[in-house]
C-alpha positions as CSV (number, residue, x, y, z in Angstrom):
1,X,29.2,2.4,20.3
2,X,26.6,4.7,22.4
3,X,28.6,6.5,25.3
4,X,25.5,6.8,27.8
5,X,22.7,5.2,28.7
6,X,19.8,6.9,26.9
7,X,22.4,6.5,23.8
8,X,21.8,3.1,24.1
9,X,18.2,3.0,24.3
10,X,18.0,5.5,21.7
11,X,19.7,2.7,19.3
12,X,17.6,0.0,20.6
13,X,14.8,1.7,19.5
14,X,15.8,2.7,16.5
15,X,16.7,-1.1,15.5
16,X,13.2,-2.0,16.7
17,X,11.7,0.9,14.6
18,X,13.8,-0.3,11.4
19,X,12.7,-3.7,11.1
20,X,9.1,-3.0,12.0
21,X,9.2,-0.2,9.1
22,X,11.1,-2.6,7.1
23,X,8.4,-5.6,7.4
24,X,5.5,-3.0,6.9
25,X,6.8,-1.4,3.6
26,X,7.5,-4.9,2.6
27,X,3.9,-6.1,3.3
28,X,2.7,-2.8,1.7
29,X,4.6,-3.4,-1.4
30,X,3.2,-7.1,-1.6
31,X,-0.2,-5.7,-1.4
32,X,0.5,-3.7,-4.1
33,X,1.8,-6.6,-6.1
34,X,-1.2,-8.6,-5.5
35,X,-3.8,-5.8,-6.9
36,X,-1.0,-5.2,-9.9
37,X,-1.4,-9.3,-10.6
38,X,-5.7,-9.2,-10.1
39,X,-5.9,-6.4,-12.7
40,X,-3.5,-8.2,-15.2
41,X,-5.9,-11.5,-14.7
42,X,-8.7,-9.7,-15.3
43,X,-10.7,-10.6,-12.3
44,X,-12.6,-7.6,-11.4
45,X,-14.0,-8.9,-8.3
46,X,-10.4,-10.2,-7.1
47,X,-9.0,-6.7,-8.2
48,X,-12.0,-4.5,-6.2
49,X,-11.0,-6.4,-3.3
50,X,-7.5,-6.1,-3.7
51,X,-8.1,-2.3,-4.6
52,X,-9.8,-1.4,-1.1
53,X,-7.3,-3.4,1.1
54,X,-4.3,-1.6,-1.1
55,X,-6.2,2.1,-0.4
56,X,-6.5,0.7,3.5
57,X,-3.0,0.1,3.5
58,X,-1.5,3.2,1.4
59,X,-3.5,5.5,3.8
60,X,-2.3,3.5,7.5
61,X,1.2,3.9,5.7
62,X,0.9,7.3,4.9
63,X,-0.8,8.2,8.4
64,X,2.2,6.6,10.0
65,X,5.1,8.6,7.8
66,X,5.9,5.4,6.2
67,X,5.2,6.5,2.8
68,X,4.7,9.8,1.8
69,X,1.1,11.2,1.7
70,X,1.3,12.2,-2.2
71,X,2.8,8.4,-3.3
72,X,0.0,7.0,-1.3
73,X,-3.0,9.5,-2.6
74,X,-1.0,9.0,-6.4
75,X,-1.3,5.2,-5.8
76,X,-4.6,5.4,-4.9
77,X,-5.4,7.3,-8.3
78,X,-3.3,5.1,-10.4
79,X,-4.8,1.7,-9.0
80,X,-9.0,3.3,-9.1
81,X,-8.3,4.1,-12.9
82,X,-6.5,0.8,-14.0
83,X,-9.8,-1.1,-12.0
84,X,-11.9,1.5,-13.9
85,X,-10.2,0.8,-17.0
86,X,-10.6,-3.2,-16.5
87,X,-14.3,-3.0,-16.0
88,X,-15.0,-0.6,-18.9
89,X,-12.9,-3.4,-21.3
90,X,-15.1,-5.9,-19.8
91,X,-18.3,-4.4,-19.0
92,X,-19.3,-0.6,-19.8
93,X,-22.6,-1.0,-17.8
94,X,-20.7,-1.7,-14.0
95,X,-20.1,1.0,-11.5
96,X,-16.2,0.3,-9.8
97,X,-15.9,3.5,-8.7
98,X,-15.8,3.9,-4.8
């Protein structure tokens, strides 16, 4: 149990912090899914969508020390060539690079 005042607040905070870092990673980690499930469908339009909003999300995550800024920027890489890929299987003649 916090002795003082501030000790108090300080856990409050932290509680607040924890969820809210909690329902974040979860949402980022869904997004992640959802780009993951796009690709294996093959829907390149679905999964360039999915792709941008993913990149949006790794970098907000990233900026706020949620994730580390090499998983996000290794991420990023990963989920560009697996689009990349898709479209070359499909299509050699589209551009999907950003």
């Amino acid at each position: 149990m916090p002795q003082s005042a501030s000790a108090a607040k300080r856990l409050r905070q932290n509680e607040v912090r924890r969820e809210r870092n909690r329902s974040d990673r979860s949402r980022l980690r869904s997004q992640l899914r959802a780009f993951e499930k796009a690709v294996k469908s093959g829907d390149r339009d679905q999964a360039r969508k999915e792709l941008l909003d993913s990149h949006s999300m790794l970098d907000r995550a990233a900026g706020k020390g949620l994730v580390k800024k090499n998983y996000s920027d290794r991420k990023k890489s990963r989920q560009t060539r697996s689009l990349n890929s898709l479209a070359a299987k499909t299509d050699p003649a589209v551009d999907t690079a950003e």
